[in-house]
SEVONU-246125 format. One line per 8 residues: number of its first residue (from 1); their letters; for each residue x, y, z of N, C-alpha, C, O. Coordinates in Angstrom, 1 decimal. Each point is the difference from the previous one (the first is absolute). Layout:
SEVONU-246125
NUM) a) X Y Z X Y Z X Y Z X Y Z | ...
***
This chain:
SEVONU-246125
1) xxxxxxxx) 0.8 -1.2 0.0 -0.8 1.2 0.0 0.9 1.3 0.0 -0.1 1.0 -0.7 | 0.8 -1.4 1.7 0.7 1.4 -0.4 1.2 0.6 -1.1 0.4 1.1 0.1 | 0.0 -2.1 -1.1 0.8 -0.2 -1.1 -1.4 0.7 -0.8 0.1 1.1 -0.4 | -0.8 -1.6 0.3 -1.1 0.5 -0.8 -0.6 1.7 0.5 -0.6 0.8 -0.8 | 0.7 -0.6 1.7 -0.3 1.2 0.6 0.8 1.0 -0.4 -0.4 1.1 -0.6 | 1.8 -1.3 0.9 1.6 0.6 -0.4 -0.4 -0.3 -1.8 -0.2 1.2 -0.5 | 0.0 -1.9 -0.4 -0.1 0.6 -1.4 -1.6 0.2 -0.2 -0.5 -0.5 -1.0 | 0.0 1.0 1.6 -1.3 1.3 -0.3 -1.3 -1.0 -0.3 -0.9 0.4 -0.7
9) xxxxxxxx) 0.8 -1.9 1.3 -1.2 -0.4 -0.8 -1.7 0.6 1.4 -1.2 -0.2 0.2 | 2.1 1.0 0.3 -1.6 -0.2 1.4 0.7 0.4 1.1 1.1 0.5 0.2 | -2.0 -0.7 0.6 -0.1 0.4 1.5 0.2 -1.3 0.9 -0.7 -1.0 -0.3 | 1.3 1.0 1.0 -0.1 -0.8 1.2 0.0 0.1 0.9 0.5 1.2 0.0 | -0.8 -1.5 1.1 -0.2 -0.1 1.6 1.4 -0.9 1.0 -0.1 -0.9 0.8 | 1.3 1.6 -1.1 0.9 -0.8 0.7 0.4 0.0 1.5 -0.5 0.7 0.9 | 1.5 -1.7 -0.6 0.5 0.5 1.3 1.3 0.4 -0.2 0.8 -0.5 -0.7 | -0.6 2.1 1.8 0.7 0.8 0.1 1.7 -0.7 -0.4 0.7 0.5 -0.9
17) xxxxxxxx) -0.2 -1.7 1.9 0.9 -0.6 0.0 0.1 -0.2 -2.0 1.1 0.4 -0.5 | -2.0 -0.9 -0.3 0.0 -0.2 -1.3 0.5 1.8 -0.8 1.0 0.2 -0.7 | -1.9 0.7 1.0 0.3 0.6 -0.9 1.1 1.6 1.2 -0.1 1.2 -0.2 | 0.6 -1.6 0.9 0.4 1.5 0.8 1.2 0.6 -1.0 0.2 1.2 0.0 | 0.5 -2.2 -0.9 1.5 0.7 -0.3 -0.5 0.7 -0.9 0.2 1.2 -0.2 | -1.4 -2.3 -0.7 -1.1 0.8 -1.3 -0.2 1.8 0.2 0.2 1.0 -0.8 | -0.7 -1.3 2.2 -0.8 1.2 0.0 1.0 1.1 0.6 -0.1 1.2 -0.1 | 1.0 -1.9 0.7 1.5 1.3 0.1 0.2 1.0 -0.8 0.0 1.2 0.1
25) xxxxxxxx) 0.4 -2.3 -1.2 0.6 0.6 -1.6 -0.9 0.5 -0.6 0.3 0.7 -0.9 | -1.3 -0.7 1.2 -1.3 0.6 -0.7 -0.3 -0.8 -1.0 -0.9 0.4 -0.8 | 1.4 -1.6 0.6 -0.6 -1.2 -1.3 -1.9 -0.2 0.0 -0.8 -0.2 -1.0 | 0.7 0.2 1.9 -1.7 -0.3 0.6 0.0 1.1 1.1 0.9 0.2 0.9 | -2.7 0.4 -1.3 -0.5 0.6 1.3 -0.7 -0.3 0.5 -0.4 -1.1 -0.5 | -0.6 1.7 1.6 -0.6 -0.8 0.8 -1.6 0.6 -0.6 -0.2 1.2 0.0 | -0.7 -2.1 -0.5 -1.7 0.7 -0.1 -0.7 -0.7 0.8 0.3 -1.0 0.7 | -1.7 1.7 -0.9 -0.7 -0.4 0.7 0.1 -0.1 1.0 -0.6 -0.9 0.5
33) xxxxxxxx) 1.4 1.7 0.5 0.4 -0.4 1.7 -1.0 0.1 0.7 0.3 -0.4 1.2 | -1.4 0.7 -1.3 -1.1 0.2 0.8 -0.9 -0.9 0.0 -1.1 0.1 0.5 | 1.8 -1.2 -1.1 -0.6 -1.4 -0.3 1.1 -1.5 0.6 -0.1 -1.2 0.1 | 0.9 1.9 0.1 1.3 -1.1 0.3 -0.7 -0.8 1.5 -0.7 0.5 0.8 | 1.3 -1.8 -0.9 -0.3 -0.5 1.1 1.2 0.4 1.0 1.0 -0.7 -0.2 | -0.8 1.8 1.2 1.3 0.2 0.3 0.1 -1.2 1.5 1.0 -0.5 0.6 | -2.7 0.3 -0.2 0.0 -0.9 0.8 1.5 -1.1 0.2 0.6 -0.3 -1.0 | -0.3 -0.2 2.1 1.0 -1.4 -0.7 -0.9 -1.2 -0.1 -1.1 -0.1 0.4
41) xxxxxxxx) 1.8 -0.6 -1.0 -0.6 -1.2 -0.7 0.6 -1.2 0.2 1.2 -0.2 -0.1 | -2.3 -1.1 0.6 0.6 -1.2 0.6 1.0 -0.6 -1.6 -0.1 0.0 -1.2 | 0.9 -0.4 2.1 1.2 -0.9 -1.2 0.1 -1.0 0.7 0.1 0.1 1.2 | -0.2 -1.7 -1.9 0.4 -1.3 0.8 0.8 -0.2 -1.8 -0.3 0.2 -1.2 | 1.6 -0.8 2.3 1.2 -1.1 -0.5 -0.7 -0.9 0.2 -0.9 0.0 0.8 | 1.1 -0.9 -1.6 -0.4 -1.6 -0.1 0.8 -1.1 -0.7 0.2 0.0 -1.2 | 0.3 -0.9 1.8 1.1 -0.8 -0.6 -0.6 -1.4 0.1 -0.5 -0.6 1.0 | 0.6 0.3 -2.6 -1.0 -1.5 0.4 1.3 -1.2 -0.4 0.3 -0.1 -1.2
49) xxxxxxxx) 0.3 -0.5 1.9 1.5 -0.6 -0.1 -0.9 -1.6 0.2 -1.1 -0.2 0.4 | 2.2 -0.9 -0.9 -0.4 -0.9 0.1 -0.1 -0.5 1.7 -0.4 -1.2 0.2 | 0.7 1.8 0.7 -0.1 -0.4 1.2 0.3 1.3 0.8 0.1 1.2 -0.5 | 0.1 -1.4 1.5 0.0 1.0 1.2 0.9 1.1 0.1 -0.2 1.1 0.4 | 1.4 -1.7 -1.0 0.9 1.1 0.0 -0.2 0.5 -0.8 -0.5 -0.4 -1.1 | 1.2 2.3 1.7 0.1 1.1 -1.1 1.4 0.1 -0.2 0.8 0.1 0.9 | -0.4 -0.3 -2.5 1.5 0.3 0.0 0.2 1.5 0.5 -0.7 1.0 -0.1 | 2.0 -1.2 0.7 0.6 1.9 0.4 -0.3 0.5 -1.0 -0.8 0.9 0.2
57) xxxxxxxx) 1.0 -1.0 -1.3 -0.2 1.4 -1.7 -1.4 0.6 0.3 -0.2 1.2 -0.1 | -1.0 -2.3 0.6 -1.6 0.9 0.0 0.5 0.2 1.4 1.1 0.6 -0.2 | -1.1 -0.8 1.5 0.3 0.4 1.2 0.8 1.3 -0.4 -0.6 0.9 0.7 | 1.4 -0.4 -1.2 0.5 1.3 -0.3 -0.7 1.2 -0.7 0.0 1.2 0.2 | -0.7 -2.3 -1.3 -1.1 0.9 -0.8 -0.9 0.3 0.9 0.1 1.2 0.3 | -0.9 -1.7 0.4 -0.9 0.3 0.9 0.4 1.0 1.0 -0.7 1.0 0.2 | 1.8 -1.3 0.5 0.5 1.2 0.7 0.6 1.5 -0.8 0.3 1.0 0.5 | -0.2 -1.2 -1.8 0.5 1.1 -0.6 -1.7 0.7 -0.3 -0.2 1.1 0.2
65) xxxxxxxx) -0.7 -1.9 -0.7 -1.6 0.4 -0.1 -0.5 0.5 1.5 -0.9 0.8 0.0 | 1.4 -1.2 1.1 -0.5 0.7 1.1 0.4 1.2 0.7 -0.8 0.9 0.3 | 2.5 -0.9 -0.2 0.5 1.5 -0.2 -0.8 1.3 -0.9 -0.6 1.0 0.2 | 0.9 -1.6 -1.1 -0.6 1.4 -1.3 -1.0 0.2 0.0 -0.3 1.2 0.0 | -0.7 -2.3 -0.1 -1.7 0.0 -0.2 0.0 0.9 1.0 -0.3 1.1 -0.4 | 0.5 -1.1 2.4 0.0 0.5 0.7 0.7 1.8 0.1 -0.3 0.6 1.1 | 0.9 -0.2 -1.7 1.0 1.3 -0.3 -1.1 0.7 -1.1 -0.3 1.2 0.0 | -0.4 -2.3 -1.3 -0.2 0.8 -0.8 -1.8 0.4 0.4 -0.6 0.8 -0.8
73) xxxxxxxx) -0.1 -1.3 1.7 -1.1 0.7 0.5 0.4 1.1 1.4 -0.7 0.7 0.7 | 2.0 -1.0 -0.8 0.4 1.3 1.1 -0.3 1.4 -1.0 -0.5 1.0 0.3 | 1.3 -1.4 -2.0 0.1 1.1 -0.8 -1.5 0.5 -0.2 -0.5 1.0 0.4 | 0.0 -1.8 -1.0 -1.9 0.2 -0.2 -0.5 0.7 0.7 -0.5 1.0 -0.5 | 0.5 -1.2 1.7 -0.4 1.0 1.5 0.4 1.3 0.1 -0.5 0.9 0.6 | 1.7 -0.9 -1.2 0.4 1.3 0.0 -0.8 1.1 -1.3 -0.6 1.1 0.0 | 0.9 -2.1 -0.9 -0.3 0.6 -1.7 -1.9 0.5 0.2 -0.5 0.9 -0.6 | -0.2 -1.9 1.7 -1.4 0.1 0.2 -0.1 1.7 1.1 -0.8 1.0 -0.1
81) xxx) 1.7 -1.1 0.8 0.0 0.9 1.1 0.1 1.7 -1.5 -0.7 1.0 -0.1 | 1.7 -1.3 -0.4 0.5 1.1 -1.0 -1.1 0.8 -0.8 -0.1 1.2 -0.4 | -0.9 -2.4 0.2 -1.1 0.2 -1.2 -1.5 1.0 0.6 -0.9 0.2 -0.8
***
């Protein structure tokens, strides 16, 4: 979605973490904000492995998705507070 957004086909509804460098550089801007879900939004990891264990590589992914997911509704809160 967002490759497609970045060459002009439409509009999308992303998360911030996807498009923030976008919108730095001014490649994409932000519409419709008065419609954005700035709410945060539930995310479940799910690893369906042939048994119990999680290899370390998703155990890292997962922890690298819980840091950020958690920092980037810190950003939202602010960007909501700004609006």
């Amino acid at each position: 979605m967002r490759r497609l957004t970045l060459a002009g086909a439409g509009i999308a509804q992303l998360s911030l973490f996807q498009v923030q460098e976008n919108l730095t550089v001014g490649k994409l801007v932000p519409v419709l904000e008065r419609f954005a879900a700035w709410e945060p939004q539930t995310v479940h990891a799910v690893f369906m492995g042939p048994n119990r264990y999680i290899p370390q590589r998703v155990r890292v992914f997962v922890d690298y998705l819980a840091a950020n997911l958690q920092s980037d509704s810190q950003i939202c809160g602010d960007m909501k507070s700004a609006s």
